[in-house]
Structures are given as structure tokens and as C-alpha cells.
N, CA, C and O of each residue as an XYZ file, in Angstrom:
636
protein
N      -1.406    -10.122    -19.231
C      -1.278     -9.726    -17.834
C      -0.532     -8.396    -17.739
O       0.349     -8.088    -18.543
N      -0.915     -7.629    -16.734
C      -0.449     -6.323    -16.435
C       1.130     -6.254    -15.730
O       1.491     -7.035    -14.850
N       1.855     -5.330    -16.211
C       3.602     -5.498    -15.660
C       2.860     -4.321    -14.465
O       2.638     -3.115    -14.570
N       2.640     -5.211    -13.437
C       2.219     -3.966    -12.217
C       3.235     -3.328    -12.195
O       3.021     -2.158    -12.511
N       5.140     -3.725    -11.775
C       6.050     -2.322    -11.942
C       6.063     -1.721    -12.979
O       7.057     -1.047    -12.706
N       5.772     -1.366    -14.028
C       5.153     -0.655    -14.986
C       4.258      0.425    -14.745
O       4.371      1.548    -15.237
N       3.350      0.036    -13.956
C       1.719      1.133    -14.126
C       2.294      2.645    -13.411
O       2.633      2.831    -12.242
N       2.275      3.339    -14.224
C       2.584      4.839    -13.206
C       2.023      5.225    -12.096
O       0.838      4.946    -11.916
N       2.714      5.904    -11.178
C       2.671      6.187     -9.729
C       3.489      7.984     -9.792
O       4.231      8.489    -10.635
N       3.076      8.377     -8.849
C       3.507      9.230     -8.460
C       4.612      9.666     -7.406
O       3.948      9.747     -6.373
N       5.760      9.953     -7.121
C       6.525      9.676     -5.925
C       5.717     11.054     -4.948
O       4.974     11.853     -5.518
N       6.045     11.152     -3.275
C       5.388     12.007     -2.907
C       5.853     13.228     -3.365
O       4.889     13.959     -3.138
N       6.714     13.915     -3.865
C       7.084     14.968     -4.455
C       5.914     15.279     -5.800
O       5.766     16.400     -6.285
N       5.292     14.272     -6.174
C       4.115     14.524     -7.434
C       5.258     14.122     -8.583
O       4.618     13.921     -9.614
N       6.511     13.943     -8.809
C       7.074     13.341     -9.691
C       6.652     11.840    -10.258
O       6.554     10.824     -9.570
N       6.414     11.962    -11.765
C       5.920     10.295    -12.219
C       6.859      9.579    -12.074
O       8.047      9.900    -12.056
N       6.239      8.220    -11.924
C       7.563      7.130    -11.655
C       6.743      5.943    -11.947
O       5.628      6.161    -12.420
N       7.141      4.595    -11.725
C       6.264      3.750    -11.561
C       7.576      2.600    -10.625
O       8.692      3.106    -10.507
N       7.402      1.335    -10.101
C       7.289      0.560     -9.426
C       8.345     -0.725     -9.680
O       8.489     -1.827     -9.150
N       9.206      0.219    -11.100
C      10.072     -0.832    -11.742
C      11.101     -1.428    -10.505
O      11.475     -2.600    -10.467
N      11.419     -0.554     -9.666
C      12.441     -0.810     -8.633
C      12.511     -1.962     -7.926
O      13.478     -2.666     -7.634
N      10.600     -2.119     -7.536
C      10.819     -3.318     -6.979
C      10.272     -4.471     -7.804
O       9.343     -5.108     -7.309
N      10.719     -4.809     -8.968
C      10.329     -5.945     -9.704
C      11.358     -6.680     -9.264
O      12.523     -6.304     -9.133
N      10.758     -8.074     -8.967
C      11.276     -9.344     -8.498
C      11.209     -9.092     -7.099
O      11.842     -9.956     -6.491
N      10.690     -8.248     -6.356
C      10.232     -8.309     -4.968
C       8.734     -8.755     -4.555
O       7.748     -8.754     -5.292
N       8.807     -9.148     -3.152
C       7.472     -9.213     -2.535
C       6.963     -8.242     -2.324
O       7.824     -7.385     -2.122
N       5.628     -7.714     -2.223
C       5.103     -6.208     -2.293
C       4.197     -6.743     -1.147
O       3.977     -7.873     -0.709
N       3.725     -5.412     -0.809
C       2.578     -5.072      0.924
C       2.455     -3.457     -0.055
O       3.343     -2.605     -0.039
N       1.459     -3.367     -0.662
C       0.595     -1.907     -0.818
C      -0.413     -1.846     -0.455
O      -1.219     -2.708     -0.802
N      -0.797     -0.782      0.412
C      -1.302     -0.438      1.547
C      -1.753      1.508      0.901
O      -1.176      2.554      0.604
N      -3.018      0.977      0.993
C      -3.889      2.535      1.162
C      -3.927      3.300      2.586
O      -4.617      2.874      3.512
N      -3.450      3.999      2.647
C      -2.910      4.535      4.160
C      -3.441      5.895      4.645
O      -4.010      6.699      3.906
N      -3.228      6.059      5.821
C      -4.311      7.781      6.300
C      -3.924      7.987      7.496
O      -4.069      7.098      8.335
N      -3.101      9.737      7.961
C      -2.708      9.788      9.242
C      -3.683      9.884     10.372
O      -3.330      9.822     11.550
N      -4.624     10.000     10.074
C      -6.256     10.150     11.152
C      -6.845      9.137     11.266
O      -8.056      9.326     11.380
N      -6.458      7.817     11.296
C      -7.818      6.695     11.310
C      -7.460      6.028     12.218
O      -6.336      6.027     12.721
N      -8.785      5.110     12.655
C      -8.617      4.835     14.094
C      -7.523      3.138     13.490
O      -7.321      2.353     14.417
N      -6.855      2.655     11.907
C      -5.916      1.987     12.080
C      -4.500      2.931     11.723
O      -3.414      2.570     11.270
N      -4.787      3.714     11.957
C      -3.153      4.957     11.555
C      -2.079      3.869     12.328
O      -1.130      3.483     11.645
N      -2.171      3.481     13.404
C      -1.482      2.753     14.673
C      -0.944      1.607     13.755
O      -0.202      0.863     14.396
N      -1.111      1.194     12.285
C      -0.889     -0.115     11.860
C       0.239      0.572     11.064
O       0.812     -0.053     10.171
N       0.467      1.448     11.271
C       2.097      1.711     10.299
C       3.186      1.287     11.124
O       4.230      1.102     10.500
N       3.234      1.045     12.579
C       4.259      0.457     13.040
C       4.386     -1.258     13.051
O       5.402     -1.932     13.218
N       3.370     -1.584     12.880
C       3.465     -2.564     12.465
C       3.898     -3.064     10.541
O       4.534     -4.052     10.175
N       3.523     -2.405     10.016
C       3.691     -2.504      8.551
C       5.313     -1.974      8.658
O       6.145     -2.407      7.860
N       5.597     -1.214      9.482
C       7.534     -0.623      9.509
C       8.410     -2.224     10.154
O       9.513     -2.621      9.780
N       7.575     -2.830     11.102
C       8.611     -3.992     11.369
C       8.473     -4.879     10.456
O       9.394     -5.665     10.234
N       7.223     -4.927      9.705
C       7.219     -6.267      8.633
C       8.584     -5.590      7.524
O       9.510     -6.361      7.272
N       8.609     -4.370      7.012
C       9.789     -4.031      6.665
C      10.735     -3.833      6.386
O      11.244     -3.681      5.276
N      11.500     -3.776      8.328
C      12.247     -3.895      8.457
C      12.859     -5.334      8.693
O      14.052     -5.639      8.672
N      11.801     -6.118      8.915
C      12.095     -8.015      9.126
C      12.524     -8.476      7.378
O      13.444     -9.175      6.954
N      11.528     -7.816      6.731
C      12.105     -8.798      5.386
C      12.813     -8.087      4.574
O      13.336     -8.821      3.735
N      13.171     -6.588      4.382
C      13.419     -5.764      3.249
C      14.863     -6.236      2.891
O      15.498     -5.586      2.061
N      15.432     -7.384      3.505
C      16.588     -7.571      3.513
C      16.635     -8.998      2.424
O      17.515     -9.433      1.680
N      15.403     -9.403      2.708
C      15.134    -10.532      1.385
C      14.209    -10.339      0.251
O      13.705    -11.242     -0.417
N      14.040     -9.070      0.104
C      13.634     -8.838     -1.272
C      11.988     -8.509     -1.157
O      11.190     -8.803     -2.046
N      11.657     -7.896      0.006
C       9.939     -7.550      0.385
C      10.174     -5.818      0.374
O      11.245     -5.397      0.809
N       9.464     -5.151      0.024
C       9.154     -3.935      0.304
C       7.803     -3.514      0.639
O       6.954     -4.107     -0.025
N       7.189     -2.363      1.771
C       5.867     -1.994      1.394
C       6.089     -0.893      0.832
O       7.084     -0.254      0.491
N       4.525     -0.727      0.775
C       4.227      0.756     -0.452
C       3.796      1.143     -0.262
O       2.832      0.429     -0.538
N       3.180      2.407      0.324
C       2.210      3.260      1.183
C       1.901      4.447      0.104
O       2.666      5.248     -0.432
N       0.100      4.206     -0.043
C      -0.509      5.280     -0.918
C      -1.421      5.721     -0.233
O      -2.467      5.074     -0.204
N      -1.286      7.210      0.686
C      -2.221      7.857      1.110
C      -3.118      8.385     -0.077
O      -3.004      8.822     -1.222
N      -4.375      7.997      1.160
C      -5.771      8.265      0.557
C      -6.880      8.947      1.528
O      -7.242      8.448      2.593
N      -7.382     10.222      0.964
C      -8.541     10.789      1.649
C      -9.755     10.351      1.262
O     -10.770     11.018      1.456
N      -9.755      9.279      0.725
C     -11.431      9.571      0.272
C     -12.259      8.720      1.352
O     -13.458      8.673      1.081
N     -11.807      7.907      2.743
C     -12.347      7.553      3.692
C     -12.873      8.810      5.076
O     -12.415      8.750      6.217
N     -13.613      9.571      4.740
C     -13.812     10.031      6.066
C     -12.836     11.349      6.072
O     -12.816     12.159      6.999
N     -12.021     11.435      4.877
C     -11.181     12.900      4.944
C     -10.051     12.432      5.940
O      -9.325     13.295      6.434
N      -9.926     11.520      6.156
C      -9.263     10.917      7.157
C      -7.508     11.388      6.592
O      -6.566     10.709      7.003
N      -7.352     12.145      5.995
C      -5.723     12.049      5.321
C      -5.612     13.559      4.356
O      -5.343     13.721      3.166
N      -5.917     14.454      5.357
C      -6.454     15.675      4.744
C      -4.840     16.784      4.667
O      -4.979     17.992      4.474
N      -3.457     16.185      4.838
C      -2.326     17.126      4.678
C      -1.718     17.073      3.540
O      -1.942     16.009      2.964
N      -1.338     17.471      3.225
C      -0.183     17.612      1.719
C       0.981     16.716      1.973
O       1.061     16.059      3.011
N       1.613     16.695      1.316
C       2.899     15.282      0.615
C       3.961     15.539      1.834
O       4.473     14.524      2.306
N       4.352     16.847      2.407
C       5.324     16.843      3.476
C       4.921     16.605      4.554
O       5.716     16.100      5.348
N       3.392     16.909      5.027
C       2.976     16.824      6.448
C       2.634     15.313      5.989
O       3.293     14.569      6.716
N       2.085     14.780      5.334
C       2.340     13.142      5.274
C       3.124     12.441      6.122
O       2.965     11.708      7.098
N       4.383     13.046      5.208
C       5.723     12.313      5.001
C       6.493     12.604      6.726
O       6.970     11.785      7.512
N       6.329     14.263      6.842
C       6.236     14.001      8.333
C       5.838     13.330      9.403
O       6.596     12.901     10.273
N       4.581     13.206      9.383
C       3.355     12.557     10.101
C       4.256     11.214     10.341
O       4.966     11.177     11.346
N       4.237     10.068      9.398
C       5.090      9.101      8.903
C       6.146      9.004      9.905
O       6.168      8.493     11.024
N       7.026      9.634      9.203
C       8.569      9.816      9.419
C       8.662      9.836     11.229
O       9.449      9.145     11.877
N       7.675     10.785     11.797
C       8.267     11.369     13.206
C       7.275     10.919     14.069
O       7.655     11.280     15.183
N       6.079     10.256     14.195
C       5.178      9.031     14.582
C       5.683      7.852     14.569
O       5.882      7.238     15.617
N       6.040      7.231     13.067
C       5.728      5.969     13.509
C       7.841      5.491     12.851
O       8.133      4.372     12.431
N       8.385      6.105     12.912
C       9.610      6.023     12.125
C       9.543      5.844     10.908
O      10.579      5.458     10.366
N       8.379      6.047     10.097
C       8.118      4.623      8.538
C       9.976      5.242      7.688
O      10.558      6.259      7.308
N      10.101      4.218      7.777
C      11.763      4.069      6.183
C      11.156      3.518      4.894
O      11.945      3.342      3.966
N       9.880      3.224      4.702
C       9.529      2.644      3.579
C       8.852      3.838      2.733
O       8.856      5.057      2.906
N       8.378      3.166      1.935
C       8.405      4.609      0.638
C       6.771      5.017      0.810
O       5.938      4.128      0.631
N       6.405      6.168      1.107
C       5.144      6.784      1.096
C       4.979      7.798     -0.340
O       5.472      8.901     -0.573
N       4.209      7.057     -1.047
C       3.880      8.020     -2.366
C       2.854      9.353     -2.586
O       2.348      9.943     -1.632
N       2.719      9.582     -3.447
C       1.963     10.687     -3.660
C       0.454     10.512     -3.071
O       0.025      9.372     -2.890
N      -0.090     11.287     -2.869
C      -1.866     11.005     -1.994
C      -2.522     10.578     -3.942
O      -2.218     10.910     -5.087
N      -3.548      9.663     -3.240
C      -3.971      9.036     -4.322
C      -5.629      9.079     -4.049
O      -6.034      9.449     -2.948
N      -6.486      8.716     -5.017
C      -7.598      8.156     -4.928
C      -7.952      6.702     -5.345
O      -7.642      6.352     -6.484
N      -8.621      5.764     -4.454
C      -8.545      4.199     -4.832
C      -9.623      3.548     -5.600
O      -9.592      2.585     -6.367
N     -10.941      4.595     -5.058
C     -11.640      3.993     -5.778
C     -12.474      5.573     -7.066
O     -11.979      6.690     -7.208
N     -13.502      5.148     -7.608
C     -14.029      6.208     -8.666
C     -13.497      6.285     -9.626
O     -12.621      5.540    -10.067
N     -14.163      7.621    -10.291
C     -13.383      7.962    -11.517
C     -12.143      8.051    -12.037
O     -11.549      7.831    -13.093
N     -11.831      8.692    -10.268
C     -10.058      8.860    -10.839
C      -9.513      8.182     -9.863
O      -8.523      8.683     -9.331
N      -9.842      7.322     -9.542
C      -9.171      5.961     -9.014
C      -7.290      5.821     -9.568
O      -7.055      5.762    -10.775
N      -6.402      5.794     -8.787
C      -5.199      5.571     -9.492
C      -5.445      3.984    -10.318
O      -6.236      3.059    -10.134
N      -4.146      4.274    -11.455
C      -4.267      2.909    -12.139
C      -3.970      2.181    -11.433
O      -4.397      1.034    -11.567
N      -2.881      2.593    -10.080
C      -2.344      1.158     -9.529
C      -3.462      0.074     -8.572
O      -3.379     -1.148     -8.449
N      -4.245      0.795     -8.123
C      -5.141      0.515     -7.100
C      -6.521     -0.054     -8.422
O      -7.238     -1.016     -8.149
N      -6.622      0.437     -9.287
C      -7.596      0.027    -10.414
C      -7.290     -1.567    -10.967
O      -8.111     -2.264    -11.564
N      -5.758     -1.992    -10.572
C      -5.441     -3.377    -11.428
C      -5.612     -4.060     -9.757
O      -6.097     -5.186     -9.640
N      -5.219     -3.355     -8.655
C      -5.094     -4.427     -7.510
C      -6.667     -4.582     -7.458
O      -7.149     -5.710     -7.568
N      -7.363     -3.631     -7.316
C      -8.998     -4.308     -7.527
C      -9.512     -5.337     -8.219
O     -10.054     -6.345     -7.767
N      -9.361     -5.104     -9.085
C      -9.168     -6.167    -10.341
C      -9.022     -7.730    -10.420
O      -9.689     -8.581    -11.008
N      -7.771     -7.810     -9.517
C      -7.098     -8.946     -9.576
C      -6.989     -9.643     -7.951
O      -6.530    -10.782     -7.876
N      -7.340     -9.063     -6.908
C      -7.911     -9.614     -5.990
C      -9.401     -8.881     -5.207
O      -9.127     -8.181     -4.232
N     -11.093     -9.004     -5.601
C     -11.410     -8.369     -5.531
C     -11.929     -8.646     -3.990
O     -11.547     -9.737     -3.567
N     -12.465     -8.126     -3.368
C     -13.405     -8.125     -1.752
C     -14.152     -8.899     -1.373
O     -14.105     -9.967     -1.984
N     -14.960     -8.823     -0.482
C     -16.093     -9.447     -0.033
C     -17.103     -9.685     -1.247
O     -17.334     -8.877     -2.146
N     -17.645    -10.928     -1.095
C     -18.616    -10.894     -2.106
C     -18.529    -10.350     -3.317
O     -19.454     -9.700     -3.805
N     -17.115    -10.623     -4.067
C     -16.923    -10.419     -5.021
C     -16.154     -8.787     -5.706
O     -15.464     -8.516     -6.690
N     -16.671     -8.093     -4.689
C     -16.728     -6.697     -5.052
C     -15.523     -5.786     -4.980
O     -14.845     -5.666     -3.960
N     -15.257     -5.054     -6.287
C     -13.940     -4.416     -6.289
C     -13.379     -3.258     -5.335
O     -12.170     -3.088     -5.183
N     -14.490     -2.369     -4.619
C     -14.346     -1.163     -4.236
C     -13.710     -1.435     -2.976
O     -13.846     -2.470     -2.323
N     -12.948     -0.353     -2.652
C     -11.963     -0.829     -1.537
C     -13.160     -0.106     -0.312
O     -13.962      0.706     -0.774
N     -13.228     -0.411      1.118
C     -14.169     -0.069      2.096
C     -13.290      0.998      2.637
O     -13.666      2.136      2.356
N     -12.173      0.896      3.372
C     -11.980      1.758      4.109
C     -10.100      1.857      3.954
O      -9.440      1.203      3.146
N      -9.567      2.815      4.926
C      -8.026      2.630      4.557
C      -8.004      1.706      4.980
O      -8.891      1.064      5.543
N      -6.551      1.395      4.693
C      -5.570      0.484      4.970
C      -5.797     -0.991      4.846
O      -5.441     -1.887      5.611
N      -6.638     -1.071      3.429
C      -6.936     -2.402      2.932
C      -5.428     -2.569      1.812
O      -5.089     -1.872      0.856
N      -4.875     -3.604      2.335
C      -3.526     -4.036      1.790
C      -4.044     -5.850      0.638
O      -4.799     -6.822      0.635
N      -2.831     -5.117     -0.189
C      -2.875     -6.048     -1.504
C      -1.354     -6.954     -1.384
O      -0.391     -6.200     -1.242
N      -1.131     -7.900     -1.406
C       0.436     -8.872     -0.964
C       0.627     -9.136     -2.711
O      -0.192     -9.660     -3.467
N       1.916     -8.615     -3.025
C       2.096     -9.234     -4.621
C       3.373    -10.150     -4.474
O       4.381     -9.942     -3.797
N       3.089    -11.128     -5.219
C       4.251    -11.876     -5.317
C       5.533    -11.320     -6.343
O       5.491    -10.302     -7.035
N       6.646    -12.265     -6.235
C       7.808    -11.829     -7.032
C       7.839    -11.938     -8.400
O       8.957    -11.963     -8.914
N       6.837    -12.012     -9.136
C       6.337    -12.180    -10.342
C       5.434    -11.184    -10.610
O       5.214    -10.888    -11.784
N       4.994    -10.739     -9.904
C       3.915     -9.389    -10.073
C       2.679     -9.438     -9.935
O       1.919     -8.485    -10.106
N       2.193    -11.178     -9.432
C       0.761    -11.395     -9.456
C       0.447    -11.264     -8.244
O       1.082    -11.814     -7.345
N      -0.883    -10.294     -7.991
C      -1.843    -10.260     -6.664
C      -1.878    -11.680     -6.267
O      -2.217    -12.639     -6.961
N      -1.531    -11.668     -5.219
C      -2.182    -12.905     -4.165
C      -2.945    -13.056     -3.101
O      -3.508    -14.095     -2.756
N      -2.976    -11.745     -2.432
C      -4.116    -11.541     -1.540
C      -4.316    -10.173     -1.296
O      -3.632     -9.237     -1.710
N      -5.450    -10.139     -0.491
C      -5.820     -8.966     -0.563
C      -6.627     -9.178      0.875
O      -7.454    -10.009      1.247
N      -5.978     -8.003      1.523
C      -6.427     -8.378      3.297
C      -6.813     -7.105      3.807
O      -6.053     -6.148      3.656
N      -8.354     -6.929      4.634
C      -9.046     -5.944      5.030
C      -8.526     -5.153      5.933
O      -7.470     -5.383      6.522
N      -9.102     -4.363      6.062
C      -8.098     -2.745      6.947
C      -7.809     -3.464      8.577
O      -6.866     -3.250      9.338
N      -8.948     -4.332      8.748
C      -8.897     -4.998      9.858
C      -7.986     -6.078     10.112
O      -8.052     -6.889     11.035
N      -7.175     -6.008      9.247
C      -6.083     -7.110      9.187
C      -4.716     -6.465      9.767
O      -4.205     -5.495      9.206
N      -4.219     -6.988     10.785
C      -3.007     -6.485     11.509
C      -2.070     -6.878     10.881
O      -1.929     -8.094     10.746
N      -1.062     -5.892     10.253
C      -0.051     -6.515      9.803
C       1.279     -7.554     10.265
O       2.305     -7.673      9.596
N       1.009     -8.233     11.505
C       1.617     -8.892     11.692
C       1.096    -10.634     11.489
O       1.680    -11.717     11.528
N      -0.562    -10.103     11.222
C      -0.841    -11.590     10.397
C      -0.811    -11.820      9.161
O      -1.465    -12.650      8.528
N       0.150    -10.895      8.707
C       0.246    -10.996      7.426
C       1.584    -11.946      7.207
O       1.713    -12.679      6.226
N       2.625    -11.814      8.342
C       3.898    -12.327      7.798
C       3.833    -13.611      7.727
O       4.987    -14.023      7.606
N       3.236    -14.302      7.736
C       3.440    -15.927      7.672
C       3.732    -16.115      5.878
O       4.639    -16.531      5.157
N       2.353    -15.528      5.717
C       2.415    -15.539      3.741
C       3.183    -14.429      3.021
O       3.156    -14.386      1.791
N       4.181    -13.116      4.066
C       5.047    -12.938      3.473
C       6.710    -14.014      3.201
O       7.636    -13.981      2.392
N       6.337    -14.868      4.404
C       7.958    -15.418      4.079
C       7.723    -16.814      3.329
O       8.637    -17.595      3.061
N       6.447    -17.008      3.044
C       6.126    -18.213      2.206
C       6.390    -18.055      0.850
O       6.650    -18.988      0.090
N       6.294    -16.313      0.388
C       6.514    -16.119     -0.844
C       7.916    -15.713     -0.871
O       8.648    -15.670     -1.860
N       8.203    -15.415      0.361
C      10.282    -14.393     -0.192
C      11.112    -16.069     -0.218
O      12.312    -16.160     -0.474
């Protein structure tokens, strides 16, 4: 099995890092984009957050353009965008690609290990979120159309 805090990541500065920080936490990673018609779900993903980050949950936000160009600024107008919209305090990483060739590794094992509809690994659109438990194993994997506030039931089942 894969040490998901292990797999390298990028912080938004483009510095390597990987995910060791939050081992033994609950995870919410989330493919994210300031232009889409769910951009509006980062305030919701900021109160799930701010409700559990106090028992050991963090999210993880990996902007991605490859929906529609939908996420077309560089690492500060991101981080701005973020920051002065929706308040986000949680960690927004480097812009990534989720699916293809150069698919990041991290998004390559969450495919993997919880895959889609009908089986299928490729992610559809942003803001398709992956829930990892405190052990590091995928447990679900919930469509862009999923509001993050129906997510918290099976975050506090796992914290």
C-alpha cells in the first residue's frame, strides 16, 4: 500500500514537499478552480475546516485547469482569489494536472483507490473530492456535485 503522506506535492510557491504533516489526520482533497460554476463550494469546504481542524481533519486544495481553463492564474492570484473571496486558511497547493500524462502522483493513487462512476478512474470535472482516513486509506470519493456540507457526517465518523 501507498504512504499517501509520502507521494510528492508541490507547495503553491512550486517548492517540493509531500503530505507528511498531516499523517494521522482525516483528509478532504479537493481538485479546485477559481472560475467554475462550484468555485462557491470553497466556503463551504472553509467551515468543514474550520469545524474539525481542531480534531485532527485538514483539507487540501489542488488547483486544476484542465476543466474548461476554468483556473487559468498563477500560484499568487490563486492564493489571492482564495484568501480574499472565500477567507480559505487551509492549504492551497501548487496548480496541478489530475488526469493524463502528467497527471500528479497524488491524484494518480486517489484514482486508483477510489475510482468513479462505472468503475472509471478519470476525474469529470473540478472539485471532485477524495475523504482519506487516519491511516491513509481512500474511503470515498464524492462528485463535484457533492456539497461539502454532505460530506460531514462521514467526516466525524472517521475523526
Amino acid at each position: 500500500m501507498t504512504d499517501l503522506t509520502a507521494i510528492p506535492v508541490q507547495s503553491a510557491d512550486g517548492t517540493p514537499t509531500d503530505l507528511s504533516p498531516y499523517a494521522g489526520q482525516v483528509l478532504l482533497i479537493v481538485n479546485t478552480a477559481s472560475k467554475c460554476g462550484f468555485t462557491p463550494q470553497y466556503e463551504g469546504l472553509e467551515a468543514l475546516y474550520r469545524k474539525y481542524k481542531d480534531r485532527g481533519f485538514a483539507v487540501l486544495a489542488f488547483p486544476c485547469n484542465q476543466f474548461g481553463a476554468q483556473e487559468p492564474g498563477d500560484a499568487e492570484e490563486i492564493a489571492s482569489f482564495c484568501r480574499l473571496t472565500y477567507d480559505v486558511t487551509f492549504p492551497v497547493y501548487a496548480k496541478i494536472d489530475v488526469n493524463g500524462a502528467d497527471a500528479a502522483p497524488l491524484f494518480r493513487h486517489l484514482k486508483k483507490e477510489a475510482k468513479g462512476v462505472l468503475g472509471s478512474e478519470a476525474i469529470k470535472w473540478n472539485f471532485t473530492k477524495f475523504l482519506v482516513g487516519r491511516s491513509g486509506n481512500v474511503v470515498e470519493r464524492y462528485a463535484p456535485t457533492t456539497a461539502p456540507d454532505a460530506i460531514a457526517k462521514d467526516i466525524e465518523r472517521l475523526l
